[in-house]
Structures are given as structure tokens and as C-alpha cells.
HTML snippet that shows the backbone in 3Dmol.js (N, CA, C, O; Angstrom):
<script src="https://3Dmol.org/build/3Dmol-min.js"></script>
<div id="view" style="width:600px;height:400px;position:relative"></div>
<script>
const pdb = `
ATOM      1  N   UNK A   1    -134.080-117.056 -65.357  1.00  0.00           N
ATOM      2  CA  UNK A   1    -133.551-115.791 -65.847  1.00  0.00           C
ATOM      3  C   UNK A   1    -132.136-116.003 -66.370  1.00  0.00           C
ATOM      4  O   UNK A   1    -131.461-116.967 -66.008  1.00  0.00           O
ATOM      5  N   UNK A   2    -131.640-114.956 -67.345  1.00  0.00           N
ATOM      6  CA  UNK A   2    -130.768-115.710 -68.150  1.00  0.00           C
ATOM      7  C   UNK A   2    -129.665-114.418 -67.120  1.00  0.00           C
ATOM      8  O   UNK A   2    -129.910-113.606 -66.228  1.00  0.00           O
ATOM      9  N   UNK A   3    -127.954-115.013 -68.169  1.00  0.00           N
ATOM     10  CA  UNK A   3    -126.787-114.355 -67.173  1.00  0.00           C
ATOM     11  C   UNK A   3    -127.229-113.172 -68.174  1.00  0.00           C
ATOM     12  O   UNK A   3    -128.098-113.324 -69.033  1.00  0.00           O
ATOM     13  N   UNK A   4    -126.328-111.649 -67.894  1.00  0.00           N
ATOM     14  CA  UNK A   4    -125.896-111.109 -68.800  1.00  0.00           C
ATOM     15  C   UNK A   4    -124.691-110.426 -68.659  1.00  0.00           C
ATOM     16  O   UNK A   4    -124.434-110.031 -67.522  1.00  0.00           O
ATOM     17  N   UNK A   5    -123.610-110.111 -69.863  1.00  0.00           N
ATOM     18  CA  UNK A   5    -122.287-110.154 -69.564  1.00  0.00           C
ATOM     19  C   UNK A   5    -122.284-108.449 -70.582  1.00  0.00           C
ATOM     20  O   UNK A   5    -122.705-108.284 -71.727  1.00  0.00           O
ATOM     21  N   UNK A   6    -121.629-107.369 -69.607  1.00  0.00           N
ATOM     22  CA  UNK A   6    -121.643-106.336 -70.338  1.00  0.00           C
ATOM     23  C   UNK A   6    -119.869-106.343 -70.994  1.00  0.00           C
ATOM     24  O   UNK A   6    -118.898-106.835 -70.418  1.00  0.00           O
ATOM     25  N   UNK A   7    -119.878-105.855 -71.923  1.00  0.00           N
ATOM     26  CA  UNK A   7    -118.063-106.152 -72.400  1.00  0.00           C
ATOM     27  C   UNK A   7    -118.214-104.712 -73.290  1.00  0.00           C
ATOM     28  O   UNK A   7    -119.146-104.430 -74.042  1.00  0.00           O
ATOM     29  N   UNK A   8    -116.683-103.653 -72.896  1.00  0.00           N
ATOM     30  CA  UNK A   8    -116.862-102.380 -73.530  1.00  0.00           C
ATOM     31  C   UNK A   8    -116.151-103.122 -74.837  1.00  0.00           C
ATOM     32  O   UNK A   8    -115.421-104.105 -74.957  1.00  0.00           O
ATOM     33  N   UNK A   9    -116.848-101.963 -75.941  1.00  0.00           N
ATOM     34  CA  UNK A   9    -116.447-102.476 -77.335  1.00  0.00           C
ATOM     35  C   UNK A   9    -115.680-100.847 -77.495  1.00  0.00           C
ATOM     36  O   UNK A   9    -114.517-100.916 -77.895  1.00  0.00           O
ATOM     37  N   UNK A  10    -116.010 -99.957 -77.327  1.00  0.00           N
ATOM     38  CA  UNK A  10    -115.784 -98.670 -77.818  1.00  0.00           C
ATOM     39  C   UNK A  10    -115.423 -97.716 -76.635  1.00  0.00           C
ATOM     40  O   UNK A  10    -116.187 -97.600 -75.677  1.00  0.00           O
ATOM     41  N   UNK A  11    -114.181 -97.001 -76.725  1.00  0.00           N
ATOM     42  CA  UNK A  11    -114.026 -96.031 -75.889  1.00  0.00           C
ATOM     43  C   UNK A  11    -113.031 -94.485 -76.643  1.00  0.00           C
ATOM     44  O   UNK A  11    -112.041 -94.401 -77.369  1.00  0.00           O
ATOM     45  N   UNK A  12    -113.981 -93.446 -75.967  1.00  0.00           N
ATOM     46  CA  UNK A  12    -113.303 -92.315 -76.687  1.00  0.00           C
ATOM     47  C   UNK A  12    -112.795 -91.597 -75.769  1.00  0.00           C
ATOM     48  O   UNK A  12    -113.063 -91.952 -74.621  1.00  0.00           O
ATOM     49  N   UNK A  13    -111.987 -90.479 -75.935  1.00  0.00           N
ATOM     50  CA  UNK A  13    -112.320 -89.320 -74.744  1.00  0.00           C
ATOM     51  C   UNK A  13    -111.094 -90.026 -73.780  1.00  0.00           C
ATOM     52  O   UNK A  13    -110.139 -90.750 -74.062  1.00  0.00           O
ATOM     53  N   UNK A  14    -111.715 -89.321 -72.223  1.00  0.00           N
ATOM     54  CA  UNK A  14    -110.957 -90.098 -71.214  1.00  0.00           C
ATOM     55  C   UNK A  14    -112.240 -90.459 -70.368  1.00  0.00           C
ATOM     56  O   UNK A  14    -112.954 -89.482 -70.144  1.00  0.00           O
ATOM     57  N   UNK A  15    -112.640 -91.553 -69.898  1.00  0.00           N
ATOM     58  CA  UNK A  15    -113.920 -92.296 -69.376  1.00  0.00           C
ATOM     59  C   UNK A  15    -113.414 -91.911 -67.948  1.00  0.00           C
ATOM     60  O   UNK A  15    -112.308 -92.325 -67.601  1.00  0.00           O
ATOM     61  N   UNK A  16    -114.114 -91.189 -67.152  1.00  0.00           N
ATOM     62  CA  UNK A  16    -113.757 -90.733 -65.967  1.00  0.00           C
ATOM     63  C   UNK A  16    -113.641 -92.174 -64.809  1.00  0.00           C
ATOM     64  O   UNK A  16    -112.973 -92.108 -63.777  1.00  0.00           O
ATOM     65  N   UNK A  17    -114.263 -93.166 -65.142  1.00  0.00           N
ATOM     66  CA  UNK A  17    -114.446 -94.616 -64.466  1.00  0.00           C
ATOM     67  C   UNK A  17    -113.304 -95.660 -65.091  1.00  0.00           C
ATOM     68  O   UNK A  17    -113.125 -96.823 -64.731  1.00  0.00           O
ATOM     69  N   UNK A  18    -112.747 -95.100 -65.886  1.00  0.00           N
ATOM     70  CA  UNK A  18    -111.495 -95.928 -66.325  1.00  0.00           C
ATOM     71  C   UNK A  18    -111.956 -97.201 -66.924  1.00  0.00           C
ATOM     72  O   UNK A  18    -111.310 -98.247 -66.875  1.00  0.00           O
ATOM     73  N   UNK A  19    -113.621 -96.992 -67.744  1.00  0.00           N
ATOM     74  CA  UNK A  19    -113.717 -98.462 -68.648  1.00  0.00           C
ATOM     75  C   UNK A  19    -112.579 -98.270 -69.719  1.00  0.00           C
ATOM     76  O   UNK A  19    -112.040 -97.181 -69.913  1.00  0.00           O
ATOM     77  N   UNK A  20    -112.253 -99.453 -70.414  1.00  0.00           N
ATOM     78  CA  UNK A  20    -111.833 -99.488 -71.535  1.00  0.00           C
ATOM     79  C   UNK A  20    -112.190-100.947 -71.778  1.00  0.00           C
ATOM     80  O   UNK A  20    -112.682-101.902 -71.178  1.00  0.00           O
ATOM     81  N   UNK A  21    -111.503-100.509 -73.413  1.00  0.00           N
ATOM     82  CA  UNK A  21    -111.665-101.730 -74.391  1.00  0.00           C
ATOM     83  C   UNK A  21    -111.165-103.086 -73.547  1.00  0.00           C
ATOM     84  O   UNK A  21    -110.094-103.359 -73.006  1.00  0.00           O
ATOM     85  N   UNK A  22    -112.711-103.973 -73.710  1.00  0.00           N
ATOM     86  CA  UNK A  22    -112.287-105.524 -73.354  1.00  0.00           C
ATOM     87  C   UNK A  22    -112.747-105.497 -71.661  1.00  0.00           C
ATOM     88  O   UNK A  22    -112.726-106.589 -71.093  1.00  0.00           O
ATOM     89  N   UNK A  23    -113.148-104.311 -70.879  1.00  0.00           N
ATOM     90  CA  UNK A  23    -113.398-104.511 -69.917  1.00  0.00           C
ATOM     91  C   UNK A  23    -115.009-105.611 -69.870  1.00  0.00           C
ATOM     92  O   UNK A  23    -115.976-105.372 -70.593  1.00  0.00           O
ATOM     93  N   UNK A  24    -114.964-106.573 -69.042  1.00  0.00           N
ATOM     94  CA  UNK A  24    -116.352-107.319 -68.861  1.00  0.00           C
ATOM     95  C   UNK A  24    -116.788-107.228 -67.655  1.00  0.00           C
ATOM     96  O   UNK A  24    -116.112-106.845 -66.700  1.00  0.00           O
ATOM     97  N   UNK A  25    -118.220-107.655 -67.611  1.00  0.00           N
ATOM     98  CA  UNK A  25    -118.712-107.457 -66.200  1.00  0.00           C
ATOM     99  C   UNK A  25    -119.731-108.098 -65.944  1.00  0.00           C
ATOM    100  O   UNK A  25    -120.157-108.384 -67.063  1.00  0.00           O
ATOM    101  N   UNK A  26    -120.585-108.625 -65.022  1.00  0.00           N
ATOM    102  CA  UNK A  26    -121.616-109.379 -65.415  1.00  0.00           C
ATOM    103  C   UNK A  26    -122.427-108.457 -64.373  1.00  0.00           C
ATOM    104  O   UNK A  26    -122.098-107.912 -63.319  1.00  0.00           O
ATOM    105  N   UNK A  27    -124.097-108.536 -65.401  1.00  0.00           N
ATOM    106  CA  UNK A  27    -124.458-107.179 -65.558  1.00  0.00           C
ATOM    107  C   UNK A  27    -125.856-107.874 -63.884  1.00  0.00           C
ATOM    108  O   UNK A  27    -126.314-109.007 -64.035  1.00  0.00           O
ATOM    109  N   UNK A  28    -126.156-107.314 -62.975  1.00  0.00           N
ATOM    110  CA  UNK A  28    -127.253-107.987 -61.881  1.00  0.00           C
ATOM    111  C   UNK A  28    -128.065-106.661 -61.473  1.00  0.00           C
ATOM    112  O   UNK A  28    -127.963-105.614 -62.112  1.00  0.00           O
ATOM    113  N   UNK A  29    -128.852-106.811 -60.383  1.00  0.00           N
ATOM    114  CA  UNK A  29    -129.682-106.232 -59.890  1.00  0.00           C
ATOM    115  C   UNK A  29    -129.132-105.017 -59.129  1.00  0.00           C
ATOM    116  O   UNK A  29    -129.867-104.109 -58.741  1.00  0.00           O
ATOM    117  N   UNK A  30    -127.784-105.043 -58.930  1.00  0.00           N
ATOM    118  CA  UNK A  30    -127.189-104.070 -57.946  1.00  0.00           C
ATOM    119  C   UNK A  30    -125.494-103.324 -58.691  1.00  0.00           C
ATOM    120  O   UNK A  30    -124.698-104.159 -59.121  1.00  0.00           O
ATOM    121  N   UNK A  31    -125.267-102.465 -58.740  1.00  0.00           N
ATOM    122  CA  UNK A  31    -124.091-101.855 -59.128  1.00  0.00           C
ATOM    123  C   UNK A  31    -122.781-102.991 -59.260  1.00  0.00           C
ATOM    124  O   UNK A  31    -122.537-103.116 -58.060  1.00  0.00           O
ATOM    125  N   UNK A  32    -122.338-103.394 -59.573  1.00  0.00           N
ATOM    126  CA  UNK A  32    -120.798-104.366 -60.000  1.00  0.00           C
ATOM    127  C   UNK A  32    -119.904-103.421 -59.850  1.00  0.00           C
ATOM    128  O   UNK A  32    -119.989-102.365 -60.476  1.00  0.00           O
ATOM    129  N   UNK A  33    -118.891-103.690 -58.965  1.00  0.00           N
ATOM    130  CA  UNK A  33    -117.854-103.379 -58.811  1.00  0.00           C
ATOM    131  C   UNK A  33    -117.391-102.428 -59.603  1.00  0.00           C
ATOM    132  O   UNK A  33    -117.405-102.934 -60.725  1.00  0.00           O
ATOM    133  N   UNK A  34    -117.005-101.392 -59.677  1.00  0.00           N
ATOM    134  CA  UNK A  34    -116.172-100.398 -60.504  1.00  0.00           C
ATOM    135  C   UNK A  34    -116.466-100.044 -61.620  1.00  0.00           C
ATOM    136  O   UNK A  34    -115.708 -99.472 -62.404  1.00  0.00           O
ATOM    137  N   UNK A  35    -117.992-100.454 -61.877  1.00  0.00           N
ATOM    138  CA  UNK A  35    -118.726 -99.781 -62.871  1.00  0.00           C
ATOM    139  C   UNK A  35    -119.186 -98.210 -62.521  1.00  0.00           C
ATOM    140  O   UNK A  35    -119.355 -98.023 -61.316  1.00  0.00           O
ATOM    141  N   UNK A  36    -119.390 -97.180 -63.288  1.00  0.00           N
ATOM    142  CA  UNK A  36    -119.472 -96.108 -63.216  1.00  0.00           C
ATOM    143  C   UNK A  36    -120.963 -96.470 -63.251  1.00  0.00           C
ATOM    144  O   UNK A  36    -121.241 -97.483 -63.893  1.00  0.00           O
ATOM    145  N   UNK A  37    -122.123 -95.696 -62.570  1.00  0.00           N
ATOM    146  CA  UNK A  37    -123.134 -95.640 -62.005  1.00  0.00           C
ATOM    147  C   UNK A  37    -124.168 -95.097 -63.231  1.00  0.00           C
ATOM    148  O   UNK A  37    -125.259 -95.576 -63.542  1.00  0.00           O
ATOM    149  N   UNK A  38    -123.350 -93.748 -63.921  1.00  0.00           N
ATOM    150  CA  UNK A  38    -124.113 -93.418 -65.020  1.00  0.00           C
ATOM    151  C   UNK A  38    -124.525 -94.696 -66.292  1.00  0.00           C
ATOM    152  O   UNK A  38    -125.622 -94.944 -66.794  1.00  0.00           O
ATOM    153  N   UNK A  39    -123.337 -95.260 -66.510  1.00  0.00           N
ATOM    154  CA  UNK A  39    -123.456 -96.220 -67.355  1.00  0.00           C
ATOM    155  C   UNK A  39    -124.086 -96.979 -67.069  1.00  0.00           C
ATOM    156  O   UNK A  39    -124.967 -97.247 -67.885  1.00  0.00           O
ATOM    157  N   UNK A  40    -124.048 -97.818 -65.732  1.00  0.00           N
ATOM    158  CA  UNK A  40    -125.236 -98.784 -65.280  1.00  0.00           C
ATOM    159  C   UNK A  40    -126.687 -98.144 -65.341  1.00  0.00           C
ATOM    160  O   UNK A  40    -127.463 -99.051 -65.643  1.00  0.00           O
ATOM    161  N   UNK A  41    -127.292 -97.075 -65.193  1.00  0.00           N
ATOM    162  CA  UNK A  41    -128.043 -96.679 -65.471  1.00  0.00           C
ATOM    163  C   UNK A  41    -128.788 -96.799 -66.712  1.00  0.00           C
ATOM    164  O   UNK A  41    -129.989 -97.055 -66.796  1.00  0.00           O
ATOM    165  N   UNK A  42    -128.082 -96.619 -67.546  1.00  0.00           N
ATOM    166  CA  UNK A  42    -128.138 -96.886 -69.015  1.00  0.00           C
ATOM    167  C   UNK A  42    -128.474 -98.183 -69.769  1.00  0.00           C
ATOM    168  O   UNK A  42    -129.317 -98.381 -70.644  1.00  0.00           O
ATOM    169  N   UNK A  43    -127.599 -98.999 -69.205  1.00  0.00           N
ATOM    170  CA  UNK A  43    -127.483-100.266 -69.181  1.00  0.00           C
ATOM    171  C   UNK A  43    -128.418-101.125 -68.573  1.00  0.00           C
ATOM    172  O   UNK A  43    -128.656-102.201 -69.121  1.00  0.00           O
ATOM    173  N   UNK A  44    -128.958-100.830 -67.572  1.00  0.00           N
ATOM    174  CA  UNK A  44    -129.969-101.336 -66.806  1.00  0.00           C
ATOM    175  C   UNK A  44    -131.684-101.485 -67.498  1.00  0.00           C
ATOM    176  O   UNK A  44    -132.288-102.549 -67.362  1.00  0.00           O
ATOM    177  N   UNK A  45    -132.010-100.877 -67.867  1.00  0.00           N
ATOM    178  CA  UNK A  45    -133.149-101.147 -68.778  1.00  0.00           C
ATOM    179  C   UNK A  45    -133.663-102.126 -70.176  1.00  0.00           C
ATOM    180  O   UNK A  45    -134.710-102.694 -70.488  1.00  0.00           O
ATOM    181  N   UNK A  46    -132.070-101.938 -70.900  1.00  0.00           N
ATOM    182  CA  UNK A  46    -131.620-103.422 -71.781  1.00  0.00           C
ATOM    183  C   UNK A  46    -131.440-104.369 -71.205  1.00  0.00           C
ATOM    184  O   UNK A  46    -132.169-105.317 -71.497  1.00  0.00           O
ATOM    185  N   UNK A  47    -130.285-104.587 -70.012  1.00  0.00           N
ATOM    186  CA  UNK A  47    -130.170-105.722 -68.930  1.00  0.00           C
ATOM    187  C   UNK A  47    -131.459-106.385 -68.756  1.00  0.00           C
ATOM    188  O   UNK A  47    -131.462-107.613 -68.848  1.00  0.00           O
ATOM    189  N   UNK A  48    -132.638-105.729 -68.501  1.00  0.00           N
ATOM    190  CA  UNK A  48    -133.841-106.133 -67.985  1.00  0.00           C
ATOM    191  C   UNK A  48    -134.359-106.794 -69.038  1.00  0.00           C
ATOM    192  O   UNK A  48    -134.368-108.005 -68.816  1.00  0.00           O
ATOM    193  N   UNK A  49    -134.887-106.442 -70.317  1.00  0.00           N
ATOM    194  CA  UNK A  49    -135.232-106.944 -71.492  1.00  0.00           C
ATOM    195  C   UNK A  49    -134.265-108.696 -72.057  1.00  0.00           C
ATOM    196  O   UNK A  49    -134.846-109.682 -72.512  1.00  0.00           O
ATOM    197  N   UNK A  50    -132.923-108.587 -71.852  1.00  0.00           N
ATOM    198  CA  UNK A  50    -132.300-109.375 -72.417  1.00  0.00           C
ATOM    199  C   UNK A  50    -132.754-110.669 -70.946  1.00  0.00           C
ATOM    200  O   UNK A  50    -133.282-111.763 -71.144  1.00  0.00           O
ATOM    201  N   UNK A  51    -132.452-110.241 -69.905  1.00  0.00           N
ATOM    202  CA  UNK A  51    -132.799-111.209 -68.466  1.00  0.00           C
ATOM    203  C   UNK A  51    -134.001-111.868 -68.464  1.00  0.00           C
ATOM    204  O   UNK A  51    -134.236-112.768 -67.657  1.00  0.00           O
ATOM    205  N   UNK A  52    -135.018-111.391 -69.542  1.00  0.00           N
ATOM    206  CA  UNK A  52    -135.959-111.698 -69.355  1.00  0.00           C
ATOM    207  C   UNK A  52    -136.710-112.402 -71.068  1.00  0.00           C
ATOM    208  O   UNK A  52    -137.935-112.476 -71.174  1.00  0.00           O
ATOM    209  N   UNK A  53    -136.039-112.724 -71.921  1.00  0.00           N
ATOM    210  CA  UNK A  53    -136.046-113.836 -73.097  1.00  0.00           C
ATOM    211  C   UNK A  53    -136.192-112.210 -73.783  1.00  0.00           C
ATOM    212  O   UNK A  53    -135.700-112.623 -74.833  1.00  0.00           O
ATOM    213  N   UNK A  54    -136.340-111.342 -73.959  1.00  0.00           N
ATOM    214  CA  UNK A  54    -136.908-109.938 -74.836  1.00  0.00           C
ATOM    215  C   UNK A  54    -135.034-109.998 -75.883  1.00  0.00           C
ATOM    216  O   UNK A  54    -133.887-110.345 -75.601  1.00  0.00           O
ATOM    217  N   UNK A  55    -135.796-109.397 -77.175  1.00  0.00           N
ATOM    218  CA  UNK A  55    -134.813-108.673 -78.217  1.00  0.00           C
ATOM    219  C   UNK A  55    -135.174-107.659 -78.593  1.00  0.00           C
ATOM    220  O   UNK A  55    -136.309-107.219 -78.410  1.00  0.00           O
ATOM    221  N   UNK A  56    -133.895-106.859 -79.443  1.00  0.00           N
ATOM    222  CA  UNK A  56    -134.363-106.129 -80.138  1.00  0.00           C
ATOM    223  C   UNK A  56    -134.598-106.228 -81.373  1.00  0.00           C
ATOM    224  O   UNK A  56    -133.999-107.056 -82.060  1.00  0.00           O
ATOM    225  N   UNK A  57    -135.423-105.480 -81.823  1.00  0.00           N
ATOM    226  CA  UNK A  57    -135.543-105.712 -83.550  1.00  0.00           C
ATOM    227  C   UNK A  57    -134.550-105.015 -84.341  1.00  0.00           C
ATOM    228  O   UNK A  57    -134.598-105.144 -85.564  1.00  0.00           O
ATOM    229  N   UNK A  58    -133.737-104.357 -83.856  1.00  0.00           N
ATOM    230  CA  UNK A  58    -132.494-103.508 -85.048  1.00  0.00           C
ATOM    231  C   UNK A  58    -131.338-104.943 -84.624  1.00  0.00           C
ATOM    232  O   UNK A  58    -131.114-105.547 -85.673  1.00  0.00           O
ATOM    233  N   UNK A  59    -130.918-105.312 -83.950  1.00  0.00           N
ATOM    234  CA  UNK A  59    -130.085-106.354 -83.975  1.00  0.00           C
ATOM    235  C   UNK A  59    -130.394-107.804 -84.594  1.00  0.00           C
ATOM    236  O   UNK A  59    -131.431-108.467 -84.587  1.00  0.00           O
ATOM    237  N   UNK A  60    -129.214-108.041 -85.096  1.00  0.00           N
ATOM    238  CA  UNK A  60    -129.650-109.488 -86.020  1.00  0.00           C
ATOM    239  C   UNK A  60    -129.298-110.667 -84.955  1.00  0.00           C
ATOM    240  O   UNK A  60    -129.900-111.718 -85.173  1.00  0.00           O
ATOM    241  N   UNK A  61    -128.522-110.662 -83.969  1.00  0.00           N
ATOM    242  CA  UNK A  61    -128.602-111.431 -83.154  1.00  0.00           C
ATOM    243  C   UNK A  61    -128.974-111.173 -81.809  1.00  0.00           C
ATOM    244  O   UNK A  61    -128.258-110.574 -81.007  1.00  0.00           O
ATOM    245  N   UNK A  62    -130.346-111.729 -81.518  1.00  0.00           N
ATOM    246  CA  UNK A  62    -131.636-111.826 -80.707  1.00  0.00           C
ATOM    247  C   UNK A  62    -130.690-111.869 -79.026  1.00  0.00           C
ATOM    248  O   UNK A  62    -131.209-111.629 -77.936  1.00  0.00           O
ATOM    249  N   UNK A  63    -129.338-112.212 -79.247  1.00  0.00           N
ATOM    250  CA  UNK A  63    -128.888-112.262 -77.771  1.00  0.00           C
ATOM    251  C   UNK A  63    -128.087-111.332 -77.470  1.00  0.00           C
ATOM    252  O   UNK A  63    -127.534-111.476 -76.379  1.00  0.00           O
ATOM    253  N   UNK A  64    -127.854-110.510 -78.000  1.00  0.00           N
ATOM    254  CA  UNK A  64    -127.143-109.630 -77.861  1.00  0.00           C
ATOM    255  C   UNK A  64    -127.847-107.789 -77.907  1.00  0.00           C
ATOM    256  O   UNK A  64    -129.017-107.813 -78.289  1.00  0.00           O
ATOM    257  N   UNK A  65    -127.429-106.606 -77.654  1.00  0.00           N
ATOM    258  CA  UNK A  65    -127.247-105.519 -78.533  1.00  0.00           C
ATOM    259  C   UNK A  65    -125.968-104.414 -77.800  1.00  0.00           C
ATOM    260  O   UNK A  65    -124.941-104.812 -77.251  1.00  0.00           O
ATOM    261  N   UNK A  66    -126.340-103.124 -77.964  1.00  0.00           N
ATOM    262  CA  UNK A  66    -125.146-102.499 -78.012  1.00  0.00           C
ATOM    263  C   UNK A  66    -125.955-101.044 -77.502  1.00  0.00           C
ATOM    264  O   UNK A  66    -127.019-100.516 -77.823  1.00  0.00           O
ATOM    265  N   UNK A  67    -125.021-100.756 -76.683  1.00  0.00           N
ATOM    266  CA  UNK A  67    -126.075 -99.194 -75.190  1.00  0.00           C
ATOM    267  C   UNK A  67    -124.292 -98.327 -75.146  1.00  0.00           C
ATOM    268  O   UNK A  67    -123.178 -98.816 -74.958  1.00  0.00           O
ATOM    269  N   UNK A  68    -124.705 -97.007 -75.394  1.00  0.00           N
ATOM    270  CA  UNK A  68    -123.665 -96.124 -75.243  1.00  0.00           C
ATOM    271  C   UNK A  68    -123.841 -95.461 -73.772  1.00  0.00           C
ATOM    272  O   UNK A  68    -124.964 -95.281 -73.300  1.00  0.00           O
ATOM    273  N   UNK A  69    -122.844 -95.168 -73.192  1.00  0.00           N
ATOM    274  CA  UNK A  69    -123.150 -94.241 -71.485  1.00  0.00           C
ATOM    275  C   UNK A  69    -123.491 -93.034 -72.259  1.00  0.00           C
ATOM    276  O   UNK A  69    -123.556 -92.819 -73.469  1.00  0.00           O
ATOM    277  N   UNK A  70    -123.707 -92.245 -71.125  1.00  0.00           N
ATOM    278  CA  UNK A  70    -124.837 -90.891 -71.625  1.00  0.00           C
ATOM    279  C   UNK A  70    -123.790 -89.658 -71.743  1.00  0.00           C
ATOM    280  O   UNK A  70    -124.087 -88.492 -72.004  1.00  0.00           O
ATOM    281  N   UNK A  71    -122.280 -90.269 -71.450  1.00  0.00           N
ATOM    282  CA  UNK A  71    -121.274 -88.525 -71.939  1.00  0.00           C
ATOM    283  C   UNK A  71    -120.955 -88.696 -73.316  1.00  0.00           C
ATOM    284  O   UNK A  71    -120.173 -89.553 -73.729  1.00  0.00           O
ATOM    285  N   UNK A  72    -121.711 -87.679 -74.189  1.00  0.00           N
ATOM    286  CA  UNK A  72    -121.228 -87.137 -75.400  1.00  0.00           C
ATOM    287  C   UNK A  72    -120.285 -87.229 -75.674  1.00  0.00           C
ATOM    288  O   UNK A  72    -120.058 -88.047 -76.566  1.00  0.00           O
ATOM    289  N   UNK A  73    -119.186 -86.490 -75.114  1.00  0.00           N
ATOM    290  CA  UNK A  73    -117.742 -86.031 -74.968  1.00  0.00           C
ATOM    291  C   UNK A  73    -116.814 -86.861 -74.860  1.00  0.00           C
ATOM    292  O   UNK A  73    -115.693 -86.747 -75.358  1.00  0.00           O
ATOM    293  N   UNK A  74    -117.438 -88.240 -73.844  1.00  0.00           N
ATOM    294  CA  UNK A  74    -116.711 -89.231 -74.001  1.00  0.00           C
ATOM    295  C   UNK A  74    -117.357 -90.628 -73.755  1.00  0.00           C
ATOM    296  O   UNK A  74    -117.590 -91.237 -72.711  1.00  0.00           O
ATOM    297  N   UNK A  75    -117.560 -90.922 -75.021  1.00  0.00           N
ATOM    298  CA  UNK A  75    -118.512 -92.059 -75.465  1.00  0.00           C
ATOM    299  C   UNK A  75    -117.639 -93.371 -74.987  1.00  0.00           C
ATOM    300  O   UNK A  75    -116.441 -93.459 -75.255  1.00  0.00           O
ATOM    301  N   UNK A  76    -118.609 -94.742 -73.991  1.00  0.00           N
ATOM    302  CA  UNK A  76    -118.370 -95.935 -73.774  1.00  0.00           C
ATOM    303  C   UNK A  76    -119.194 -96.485 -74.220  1.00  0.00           C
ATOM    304  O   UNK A  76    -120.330 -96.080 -73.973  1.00  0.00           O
ATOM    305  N   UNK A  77    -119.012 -97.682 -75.100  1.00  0.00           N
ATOM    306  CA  UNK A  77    -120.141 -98.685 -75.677  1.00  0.00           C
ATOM    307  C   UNK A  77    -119.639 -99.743 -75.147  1.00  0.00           C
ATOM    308  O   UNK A  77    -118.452-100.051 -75.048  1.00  0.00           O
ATOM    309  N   UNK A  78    -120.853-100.475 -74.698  1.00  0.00           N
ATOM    310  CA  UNK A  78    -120.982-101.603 -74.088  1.00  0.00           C
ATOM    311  C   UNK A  78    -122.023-102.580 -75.051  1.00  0.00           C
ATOM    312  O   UNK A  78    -123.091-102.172 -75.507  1.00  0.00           O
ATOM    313  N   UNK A  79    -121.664-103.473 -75.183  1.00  0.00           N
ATOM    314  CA  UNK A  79    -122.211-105.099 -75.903  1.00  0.00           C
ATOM    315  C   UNK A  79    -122.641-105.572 -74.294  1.00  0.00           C
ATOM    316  O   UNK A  79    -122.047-105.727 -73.226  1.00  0.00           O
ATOM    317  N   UNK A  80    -124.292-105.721 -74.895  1.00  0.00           N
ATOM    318  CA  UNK A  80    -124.931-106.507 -73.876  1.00  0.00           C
ATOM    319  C   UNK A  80    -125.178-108.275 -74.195  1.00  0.00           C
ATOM    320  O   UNK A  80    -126.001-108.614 -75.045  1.00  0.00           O
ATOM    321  N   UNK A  81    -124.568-109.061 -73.604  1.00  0.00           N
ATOM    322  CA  UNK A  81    -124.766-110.465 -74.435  1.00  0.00           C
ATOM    323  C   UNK A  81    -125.694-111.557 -73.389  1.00  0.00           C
ATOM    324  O   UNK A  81    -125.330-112.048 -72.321  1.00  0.00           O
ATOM    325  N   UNK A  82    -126.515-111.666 -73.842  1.00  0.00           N
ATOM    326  CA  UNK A  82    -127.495-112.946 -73.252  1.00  0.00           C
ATOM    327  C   UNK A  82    -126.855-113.880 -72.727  1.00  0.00           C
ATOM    328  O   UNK A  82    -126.560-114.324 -73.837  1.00  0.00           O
ATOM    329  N   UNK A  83    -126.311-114.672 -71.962  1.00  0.00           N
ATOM    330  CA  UNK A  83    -125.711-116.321 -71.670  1.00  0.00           C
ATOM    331  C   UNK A  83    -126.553-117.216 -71.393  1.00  0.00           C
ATOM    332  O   UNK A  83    -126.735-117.403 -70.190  1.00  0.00           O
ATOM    333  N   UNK A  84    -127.413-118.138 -72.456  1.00  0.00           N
ATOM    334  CA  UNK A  84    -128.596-118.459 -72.045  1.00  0.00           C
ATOM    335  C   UNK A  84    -128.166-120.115 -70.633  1.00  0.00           C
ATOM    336  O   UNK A  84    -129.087-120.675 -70.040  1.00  0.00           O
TER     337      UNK A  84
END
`;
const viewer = $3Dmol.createViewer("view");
viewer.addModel(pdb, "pdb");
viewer.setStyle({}, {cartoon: {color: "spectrum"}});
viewer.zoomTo();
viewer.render();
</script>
């Protein structure tokens, strides 16, 4: 099973979990440290796909893609990256 490394690319608003730009994390089976719970949520279903050799087809590179947390109001994007 491969690593996977979540890294915020995008932050708007005020992120009630205090991600910001450049925060990384490496993404496992159980909550990481000071990740906000909603976002792992989110995150967790791509995590699974990338852990497991899967891509997506809208991304041009097969090791990577890109998952927003679920507040409208104040949008975090996270880059999911494969480490094979």
C-alpha cells in the first residue's frame, strides 16, 4: 500500500481548524493530529482509492488529485499525492 501525503493548496474564509496554506499531513487509517475531522472525512474516500494503485480520470497526473472540505463559506483544498 502506497504513503499518502495531504498538503493544503487553498484556503479562504477563516478555517475553524486553523489549516492553512502549505500545511502537510500524512493521510492513514485513523484521524492525524490536528486535522479537522470534517475534512478527513472528505478526504478519506480519495485516500482509499490513491492507497490502493486507483486514479482519477479528470487529473493528468495518475498520483495525485485535489478534495475541497465540505464548508462553503470557508473553502480548504487539499492535494492528495501518492508516494509510491
Amino acid at each position: 500500500m502506497a504513503e499518502v501525503i495531504a498538503r493544503v493548496i487553498s484556503q479562504e474564509g477563516t478555517c475553524e481548524a486553523g489549516h492553512k496554506v502549505g500545511d502537510e499531513f500524512v493521510i492513514g487509517e485513523t484521524l492525524p493530529s490536528g486535522v479537522c475531522s470534517w475534512a478527513f472525512y472528505s478526504l478519506f474516500p480519495f485516500y482509499t482509492v490513491l492507497q490502493f494503485g486507483g486514479s482519477f480520470p479528470w487529473e493528468s497526473d495518475p498520483d495525485k488529485t485535489t478534495v475541497a472540505c465540505p464548508d462553503p463559506a470557508n473553502p480548504v483544498v487539499f492535494e492528495l499525492r501518492r508516494i509510491p
